[in-house]
C-alpha positions as CSV (number, residue, x, y, z in Angstrom):
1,X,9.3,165.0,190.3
2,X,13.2,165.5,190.2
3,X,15.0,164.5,193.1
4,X,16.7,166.5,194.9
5,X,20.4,167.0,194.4
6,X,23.0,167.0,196.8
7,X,25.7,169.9,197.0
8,X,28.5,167.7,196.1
9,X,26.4,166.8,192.8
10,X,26.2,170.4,191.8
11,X,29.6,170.7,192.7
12,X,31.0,167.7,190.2
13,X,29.0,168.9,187.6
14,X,30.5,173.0,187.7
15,X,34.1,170.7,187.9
16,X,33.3,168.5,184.8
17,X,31.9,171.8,183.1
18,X,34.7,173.5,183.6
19,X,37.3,170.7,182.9
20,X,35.5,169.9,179.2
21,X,35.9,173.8,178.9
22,X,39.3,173.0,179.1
23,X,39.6,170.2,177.3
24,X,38.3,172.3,174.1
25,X,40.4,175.5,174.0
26,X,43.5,174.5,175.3
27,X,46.5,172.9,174.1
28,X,49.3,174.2,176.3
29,X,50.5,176.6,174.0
30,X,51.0,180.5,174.5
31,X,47.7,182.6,174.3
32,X,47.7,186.4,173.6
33,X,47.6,187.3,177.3
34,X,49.4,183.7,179.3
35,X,52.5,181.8,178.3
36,X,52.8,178.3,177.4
37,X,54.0,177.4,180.8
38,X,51.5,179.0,182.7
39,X,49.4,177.2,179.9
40,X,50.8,173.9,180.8
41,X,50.8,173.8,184.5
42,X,46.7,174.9,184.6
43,X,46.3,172.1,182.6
44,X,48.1,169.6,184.4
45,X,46.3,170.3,187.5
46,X,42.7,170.3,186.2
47,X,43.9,167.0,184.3
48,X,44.9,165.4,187.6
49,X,42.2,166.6,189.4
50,X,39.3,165.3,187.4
51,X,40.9,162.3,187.1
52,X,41.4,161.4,190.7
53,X,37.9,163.1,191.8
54,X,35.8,162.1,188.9
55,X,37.2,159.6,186.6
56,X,34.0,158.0,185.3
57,X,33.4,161.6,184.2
58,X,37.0,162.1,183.1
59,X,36.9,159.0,180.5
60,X,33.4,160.0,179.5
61,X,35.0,163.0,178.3
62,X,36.7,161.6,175.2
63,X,33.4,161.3,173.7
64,X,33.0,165.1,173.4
65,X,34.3,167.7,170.9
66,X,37.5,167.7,173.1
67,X,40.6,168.9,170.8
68,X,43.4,166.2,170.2
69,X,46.2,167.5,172.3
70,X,43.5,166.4,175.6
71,X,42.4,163.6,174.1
72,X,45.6,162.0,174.1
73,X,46.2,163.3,177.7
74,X,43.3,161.8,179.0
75,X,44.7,158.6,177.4
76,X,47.9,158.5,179.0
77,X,46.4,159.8,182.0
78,X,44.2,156.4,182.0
79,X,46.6,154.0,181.4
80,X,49.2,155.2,183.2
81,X,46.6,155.0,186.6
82,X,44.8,152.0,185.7
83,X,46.1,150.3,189.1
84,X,43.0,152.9,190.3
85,X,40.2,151.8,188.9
86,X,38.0,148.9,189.0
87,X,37.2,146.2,186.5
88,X,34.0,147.2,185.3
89,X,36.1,151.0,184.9
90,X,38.7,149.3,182.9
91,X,36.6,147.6,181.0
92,X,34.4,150.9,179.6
93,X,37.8,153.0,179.6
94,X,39.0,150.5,177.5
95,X,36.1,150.7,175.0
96,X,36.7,154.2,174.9
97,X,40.4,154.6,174.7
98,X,40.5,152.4,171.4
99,X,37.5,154.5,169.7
100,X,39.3,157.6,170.2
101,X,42.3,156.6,169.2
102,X,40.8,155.5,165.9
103,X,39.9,159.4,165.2
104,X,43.0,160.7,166.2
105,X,45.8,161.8,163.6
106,X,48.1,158.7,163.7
107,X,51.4,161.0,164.3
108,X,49.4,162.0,167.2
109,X,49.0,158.7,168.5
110,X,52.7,157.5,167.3
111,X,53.4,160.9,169.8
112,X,51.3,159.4,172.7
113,X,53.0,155.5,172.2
114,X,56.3,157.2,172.2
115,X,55.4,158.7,175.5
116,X,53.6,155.6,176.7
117,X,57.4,154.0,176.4
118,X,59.3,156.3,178.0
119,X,56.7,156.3,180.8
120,X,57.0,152.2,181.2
121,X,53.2,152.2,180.8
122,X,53.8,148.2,179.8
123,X,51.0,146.8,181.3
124,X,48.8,143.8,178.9
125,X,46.1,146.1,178.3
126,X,48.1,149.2,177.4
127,X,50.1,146.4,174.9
128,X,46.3,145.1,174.0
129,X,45.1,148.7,173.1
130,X,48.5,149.3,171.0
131,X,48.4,146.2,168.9
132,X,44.5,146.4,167.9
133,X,45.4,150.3,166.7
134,X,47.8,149.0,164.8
135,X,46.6,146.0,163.6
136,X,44.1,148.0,162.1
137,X,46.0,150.3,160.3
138,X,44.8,150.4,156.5
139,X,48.2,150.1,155.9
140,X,51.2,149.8,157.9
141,X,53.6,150.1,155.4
142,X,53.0,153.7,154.5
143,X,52.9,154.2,158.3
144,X,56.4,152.6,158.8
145,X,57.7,155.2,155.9
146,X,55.8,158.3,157.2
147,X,56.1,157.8,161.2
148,X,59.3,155.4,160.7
149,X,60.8,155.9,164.2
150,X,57.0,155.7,165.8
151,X,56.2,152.5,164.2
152,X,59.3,151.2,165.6
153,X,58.6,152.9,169.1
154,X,55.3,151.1,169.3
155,X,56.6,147.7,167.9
156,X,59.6,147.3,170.0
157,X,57.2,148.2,172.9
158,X,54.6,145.7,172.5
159,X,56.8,143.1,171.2
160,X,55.2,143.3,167.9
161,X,56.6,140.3,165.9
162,X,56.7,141.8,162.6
163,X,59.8,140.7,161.6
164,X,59.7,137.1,161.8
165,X,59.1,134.5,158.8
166,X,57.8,136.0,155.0
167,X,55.5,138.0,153.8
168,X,54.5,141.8,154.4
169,X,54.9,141.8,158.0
170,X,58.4,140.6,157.9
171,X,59.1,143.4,155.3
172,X,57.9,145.9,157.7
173,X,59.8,144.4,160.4
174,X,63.3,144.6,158.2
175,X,62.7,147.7,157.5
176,X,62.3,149.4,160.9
177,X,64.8,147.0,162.5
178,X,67.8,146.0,159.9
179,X,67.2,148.8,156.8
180,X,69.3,147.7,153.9
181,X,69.1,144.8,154.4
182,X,66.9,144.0,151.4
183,X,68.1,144.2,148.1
184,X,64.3,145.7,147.2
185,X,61.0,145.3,149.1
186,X,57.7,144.1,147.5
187,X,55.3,147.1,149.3
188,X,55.8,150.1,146.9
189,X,56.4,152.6,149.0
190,X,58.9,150.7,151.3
191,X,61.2,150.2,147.9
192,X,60.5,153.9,146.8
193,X,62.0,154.9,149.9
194,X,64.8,152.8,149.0
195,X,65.4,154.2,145.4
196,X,64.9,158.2,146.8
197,X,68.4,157.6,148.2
198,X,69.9,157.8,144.9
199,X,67.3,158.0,142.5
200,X,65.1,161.5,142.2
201,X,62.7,160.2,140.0
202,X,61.3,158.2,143.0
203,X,61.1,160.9,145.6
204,X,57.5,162.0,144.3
205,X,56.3,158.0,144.8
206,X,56.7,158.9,148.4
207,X,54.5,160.8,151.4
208,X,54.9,164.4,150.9
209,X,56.5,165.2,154.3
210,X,59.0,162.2,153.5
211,X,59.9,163.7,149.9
212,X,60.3,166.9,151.2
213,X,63.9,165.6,153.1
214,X,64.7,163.8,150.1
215,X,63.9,166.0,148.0
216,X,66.7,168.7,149.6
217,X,69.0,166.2,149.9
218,X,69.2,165.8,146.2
219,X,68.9,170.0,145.2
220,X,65.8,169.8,144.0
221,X,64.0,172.8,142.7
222,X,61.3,174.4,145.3
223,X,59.1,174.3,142.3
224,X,60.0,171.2,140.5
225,X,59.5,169.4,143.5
226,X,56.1,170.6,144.5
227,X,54.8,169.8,140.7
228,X,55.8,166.4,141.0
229,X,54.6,166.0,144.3
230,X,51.1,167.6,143.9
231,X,49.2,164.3,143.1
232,X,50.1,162.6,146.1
233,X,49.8,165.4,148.7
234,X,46.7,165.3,151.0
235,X,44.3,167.8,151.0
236,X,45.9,169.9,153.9
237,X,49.0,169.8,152.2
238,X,47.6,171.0,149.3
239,X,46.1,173.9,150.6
240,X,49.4,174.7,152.8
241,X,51.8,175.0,149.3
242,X,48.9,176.4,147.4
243,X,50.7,179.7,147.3
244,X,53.8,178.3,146.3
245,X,52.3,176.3,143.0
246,X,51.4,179.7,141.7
247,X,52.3,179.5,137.9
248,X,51.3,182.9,136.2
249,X,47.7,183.8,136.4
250,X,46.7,180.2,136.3
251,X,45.5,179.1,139.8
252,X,46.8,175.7,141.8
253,X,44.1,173.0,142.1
254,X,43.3,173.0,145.6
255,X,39.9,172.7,146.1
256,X,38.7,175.1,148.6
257,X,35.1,173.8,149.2
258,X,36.0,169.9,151.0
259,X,38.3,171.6,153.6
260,X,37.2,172.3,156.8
261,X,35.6,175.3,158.1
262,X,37.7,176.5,160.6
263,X,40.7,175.5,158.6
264,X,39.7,177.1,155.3
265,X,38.9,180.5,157.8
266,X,42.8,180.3,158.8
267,X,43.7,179.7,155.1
268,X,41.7,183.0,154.7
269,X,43.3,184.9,157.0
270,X,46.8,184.7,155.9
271,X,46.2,185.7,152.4
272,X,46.8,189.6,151.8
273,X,44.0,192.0,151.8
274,X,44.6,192.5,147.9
275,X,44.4,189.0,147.2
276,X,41.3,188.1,149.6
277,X,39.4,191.3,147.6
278,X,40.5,189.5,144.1
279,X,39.4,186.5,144.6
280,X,36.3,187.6,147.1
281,X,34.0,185.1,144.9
282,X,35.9,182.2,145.0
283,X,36.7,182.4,148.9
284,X,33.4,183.8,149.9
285,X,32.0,180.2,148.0
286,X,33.9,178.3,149.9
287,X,33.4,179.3,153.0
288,X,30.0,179.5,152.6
289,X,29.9,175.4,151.6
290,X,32.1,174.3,154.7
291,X,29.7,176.0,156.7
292,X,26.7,174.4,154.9
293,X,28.4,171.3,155.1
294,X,29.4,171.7,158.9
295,X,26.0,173.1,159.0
296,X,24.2,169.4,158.2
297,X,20.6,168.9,159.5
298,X,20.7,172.1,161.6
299,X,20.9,174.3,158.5
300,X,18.4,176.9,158.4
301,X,16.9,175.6,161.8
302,X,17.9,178.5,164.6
303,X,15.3,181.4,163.4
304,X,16.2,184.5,164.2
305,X,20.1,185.0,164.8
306,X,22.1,187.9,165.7
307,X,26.1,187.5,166.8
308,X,28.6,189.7,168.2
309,X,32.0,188.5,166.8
310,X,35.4,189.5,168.3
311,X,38.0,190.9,166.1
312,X,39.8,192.8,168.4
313,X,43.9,193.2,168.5
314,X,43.6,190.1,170.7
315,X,42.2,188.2,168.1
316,X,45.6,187.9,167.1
317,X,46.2,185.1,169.2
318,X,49.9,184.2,169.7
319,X,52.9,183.4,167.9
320,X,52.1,179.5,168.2
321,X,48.2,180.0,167.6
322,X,48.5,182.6,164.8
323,X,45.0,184.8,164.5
324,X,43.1,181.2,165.6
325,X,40.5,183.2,167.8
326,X,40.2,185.5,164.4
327,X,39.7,182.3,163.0
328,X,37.3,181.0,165.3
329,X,35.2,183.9,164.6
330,X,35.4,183.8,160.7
331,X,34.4,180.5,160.1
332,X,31.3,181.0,163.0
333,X,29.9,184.1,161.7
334,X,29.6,181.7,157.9
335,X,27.9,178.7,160.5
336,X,25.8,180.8,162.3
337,X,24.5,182.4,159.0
338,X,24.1,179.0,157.9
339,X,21.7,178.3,160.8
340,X,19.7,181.0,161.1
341,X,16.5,181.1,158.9
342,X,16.6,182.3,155.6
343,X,17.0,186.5,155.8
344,X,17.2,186.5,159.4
345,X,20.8,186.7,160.4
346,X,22.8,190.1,161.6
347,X,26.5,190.1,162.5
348,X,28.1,192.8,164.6
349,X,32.1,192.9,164.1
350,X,33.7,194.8,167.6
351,X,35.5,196.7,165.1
352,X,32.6,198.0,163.4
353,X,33.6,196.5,160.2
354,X,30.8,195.0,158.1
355,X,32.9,193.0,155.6
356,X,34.0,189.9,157.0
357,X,36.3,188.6,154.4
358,X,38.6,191.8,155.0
359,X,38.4,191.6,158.5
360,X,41.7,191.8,160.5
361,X,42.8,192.2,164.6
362,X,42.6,195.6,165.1
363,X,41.5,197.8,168.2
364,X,39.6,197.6,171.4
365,X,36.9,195.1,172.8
366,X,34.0,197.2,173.0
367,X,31.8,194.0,173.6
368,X,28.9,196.0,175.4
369,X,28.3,198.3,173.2
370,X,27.8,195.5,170.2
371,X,25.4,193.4,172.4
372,X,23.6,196.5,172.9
373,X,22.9,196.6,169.0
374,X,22.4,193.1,168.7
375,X,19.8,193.2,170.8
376,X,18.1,195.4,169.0
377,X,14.9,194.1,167.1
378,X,15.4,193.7,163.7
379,X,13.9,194.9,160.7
380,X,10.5,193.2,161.6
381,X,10.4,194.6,164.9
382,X,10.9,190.7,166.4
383,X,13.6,190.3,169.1
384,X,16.8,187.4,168.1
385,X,16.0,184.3,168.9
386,X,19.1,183.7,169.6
387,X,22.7,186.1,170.5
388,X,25.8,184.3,169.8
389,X,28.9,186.0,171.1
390,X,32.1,184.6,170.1
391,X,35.0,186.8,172.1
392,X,38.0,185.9,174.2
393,X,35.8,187.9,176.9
394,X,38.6,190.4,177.5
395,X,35.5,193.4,177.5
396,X,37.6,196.5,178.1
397,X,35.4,199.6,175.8
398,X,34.5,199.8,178.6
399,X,35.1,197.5,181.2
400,X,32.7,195.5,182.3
401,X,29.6,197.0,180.0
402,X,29.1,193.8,178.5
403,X,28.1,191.7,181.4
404,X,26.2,194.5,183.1
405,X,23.8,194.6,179.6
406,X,23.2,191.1,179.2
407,X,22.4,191.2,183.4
408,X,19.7,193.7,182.9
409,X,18.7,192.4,179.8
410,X,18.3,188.9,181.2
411,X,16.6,190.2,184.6
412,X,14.2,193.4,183.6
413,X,14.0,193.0,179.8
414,X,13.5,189.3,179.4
415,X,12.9,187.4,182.1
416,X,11.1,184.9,180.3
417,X,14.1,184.3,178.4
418,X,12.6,184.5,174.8
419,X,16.2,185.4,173.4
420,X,18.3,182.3,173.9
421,X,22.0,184.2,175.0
422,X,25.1,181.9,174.5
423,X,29.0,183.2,174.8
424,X,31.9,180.5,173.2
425,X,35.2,181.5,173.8
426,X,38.0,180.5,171.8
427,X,40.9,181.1,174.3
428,X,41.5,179.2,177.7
429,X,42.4,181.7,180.4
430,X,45.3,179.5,182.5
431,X,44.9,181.6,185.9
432,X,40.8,180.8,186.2
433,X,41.2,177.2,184.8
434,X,38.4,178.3,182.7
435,X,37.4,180.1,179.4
436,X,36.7,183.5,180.6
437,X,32.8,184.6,180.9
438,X,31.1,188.0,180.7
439,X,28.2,187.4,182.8
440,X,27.2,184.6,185.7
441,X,24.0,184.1,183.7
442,X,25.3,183.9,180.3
443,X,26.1,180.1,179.8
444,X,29.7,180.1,178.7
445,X,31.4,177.2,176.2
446,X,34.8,177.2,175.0
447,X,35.3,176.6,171.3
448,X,38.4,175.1,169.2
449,X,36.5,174.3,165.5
450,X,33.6,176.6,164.7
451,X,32.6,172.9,163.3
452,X,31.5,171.9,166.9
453,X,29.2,175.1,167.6
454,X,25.8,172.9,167.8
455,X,27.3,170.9,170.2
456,X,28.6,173.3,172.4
457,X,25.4,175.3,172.4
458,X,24.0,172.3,174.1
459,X,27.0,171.4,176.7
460,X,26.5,175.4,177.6
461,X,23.3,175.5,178.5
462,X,24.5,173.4,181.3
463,X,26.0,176.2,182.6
464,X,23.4,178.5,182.8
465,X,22.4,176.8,185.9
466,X,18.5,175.7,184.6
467,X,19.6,172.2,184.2
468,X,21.2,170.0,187.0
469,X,24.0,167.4,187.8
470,X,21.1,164.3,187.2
471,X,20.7,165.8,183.3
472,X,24.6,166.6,182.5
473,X,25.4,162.9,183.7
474,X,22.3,161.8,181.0
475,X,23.7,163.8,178.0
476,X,27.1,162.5,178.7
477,X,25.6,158.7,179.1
478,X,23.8,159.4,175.6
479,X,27.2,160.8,173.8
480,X,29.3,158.1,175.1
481,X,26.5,155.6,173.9
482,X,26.6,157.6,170.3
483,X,30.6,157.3,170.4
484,X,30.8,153.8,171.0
485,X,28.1,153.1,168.3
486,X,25.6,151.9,171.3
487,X,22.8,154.8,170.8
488,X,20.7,156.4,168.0
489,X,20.0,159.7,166.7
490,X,21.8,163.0,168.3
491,X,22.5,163.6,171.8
492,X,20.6,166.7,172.4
């Protein structure tokens, strides 16, 4: 028998729920309908206010799907208040803070250390955490070249003696501290840098984002430049200058199928509509194996799927998140095929559109009357197992239809709950400190990477108010376990 659970239990757990919400979509930048400030300040204050209420709950939270730009908040956020917590809090945040930081992007951690030092967070833990990340960089040498003025940052910071007696270290330390120096440097890329002052031949020896200044500092050619460079870009790159390797017909040798879902779905998007219907096959394929791949175990798993998927004029996002909830959609209408059974998957564009790869922000948000036809049985005369709608939420064909559907749908149609009815939402709403939801019973997730979707179908049914506080604080005991490498299997 569950015991019973206090008010102020439910009420941490609809504060966690909406703070990883949060934590997912937004990155303080301007949405379609809020600015970035507006953006910014909502975030700071759900930020703060986790922290200081729940902060078990608030470090726990960096072993979720939360998007980089919170991570490293929540980071800062717990060193720079570690006066307030206990030993035993330190300890876990500690554990915690260093396996995060080992899946961030390492400019976006050079970004929080630089922050870190302007902040005077110089505590011996914060310079403990710092020196193990970089201690255990593969190799800090192409770091000091690629992040130069971070590596410093961070090394002046902790007191990093990198410059002191022989050997690779002390190369390092020479050349962020005393540059030329050295007549050359033993690391290769150290000494490339070197030449690229006055020698072109070794700007394509170095990082591609390095080159690049190098490479306009001598008047190279666009193109020459990008040829040389190709071998050594990373696969991002690659796809970002695909368009500009064009030579003739031949196409550049970016291969579509290893990058990521959501990614690829924003490489889609940008392309023309002549060129996405050219090359339908090629893009089509690809997408189709990211989502298999992002797919993994659950491939093939969900039955019966039908999804409404947003493509609205709002899907257009902003001018700093360019057609990202578009995006969002794309690459989970490819997932969610992925996961349904073989043959049993129906997708409903709020355009009306029924080719995906041409689809483009355009029109209305008549939400209601697509859940109405996803509803519908199928083929077989067997209700969805499952509706996914992925929408900002912004229901305005008309307004409000949506909700009221899924309301009677949910309360004099199917009580029993046989169709499994899940919303994600791409695009934080800054004045409700949440993702914004069609209907109080439709459990409501927000969504960054279409990659996470599993995982946020389980944090939503949290929401739906069938589960309570006891079981939220389990799943998040299990992920933290998983992310510290202390549990086995899945947490679901």
């Amino acid at each position: 028998m569950n015991t019973p659970e206090t008010l102020a239990d439910l009420v941490a757990a609809e504060d966690v729920l909406l703070f990883v919400n949060a934590a997912i979509t937004a990155t303080g930048q301007r949405e379609f309908r809020s600015d970035a400030v507006g953006q910014q300040l909502s975030l700071e204050f759900l930020h703060t206010y986790v922290r200081v209420n729940y902060r078990h709950l608030y470090a726990a939270s960096l072993a979720l799907d939360i998007n980089d730009h919170n991570a490293a908040r929540i980071v800062f956020g717990l060193l720079e208040t570690a006066g307030e917590a206990s030993a035993e809090e330190r300890r876990t945040e500690g554990r915690l803070i260093a396996a995060r930081l080992a899946r961030l992007p390492p400019q976006r951690v050079y970004r929080l250390f630089g922050e870190v030092r302007r902040a005077g967070i110089n505590n011996r833990r914060t310079r403990a955490i710092m020196r193990d990340w970089l201690v255990a960089r593969p190799d800090l040498g192409h770091d000091a070249v690629k992040y130069r003025s971070g590596v410093r940052t961070a090394a002046r910071h902790i007191h990093l003696r990198c410059a002191e007696g022989a050997g690779p270290s002390a190369e390092i330390g020479a050349f962020l501290f005393r540059p030329g120096r050295l007549p050359r440097y033993e690391h290769r890329l150290l000494d490339a840098w070197r030449r690229a002052h006055y020698e072109q031949g070794a700007v394509a020896e170095l990082p591609f984002t390095v080159a690049e200044g190098f490479a306009a500092r001598h008047g190279m050619k666009r193109e020459v430049f990008l040829k040389r460079a190709a071998p050594r870009m990373t696969r991002l790159e690659r796809l970002r200058t695909q368009e500009q390797r064009v030579v003739g017909d031949r196409r550049p040798d970016a291969d579509l199928t290893v990058v990521p879902l959501t990614r690829l779905a924003l490489y889609v998007l940008a392309l023309p509509f002549e060129q996405r219907a050219a090359r339908r096959a090629e893009l089509t394929g690809a997408l189709r194996a990211a989502a298999r791949r992002a797919a993994g175990g659950h491939a093939g798993s969900w039955g019966r799927v039908h999804t409404v998927l947003d493509d609205s004029f709002s899907s257009s996002g902003s001018g700093q998140k360019r057609r990202r909830p578009l995006a969002v959609a794309l690459a989970c209408h490819h997932l969610l095929e992925a996961l349904a059974a073989p043959g049993a998957y129906r997708a409903l564009w709020t355009s009306g559109r029924g080719d995906a790869l041409l689809v483009r922000p355009w029109g209305p948000t008549p939400l209601g009357m697509r859940v109405l036809d996803a509803l519908e049985p199928g083929p077989d005369g067997a209700a969805p197992d499952r509706l996914v709608i992925v929408s900002d939420g912004w229901d305005n064909a008309p307004a409000g239809l949506a909700g009221e559907v899924l309301r009677v749908w949910r309360s004099r149609l199917d009580p029993e709950r046989r169709t499994g009815v899940v919303h994600v939402n791409p695009v934080y709403d800054a004045d409700g400190f949440d993702v914004r939801r069609l209907a109080a019973g439709v459990p409501t997730a927000g969504i960054r990477d279409a990659e996470d979707l599993p995982a946020l179908v389980e944090i939503a049914r949290f929401a739906e108010g069938r589960t309570g506080a006891a079981e939220l604080h389990a799943y998040l005991d299990r992920r933290v376990a998983l992310f510290l490498g202390e549990g086995e299997g899945e947490a679901s």
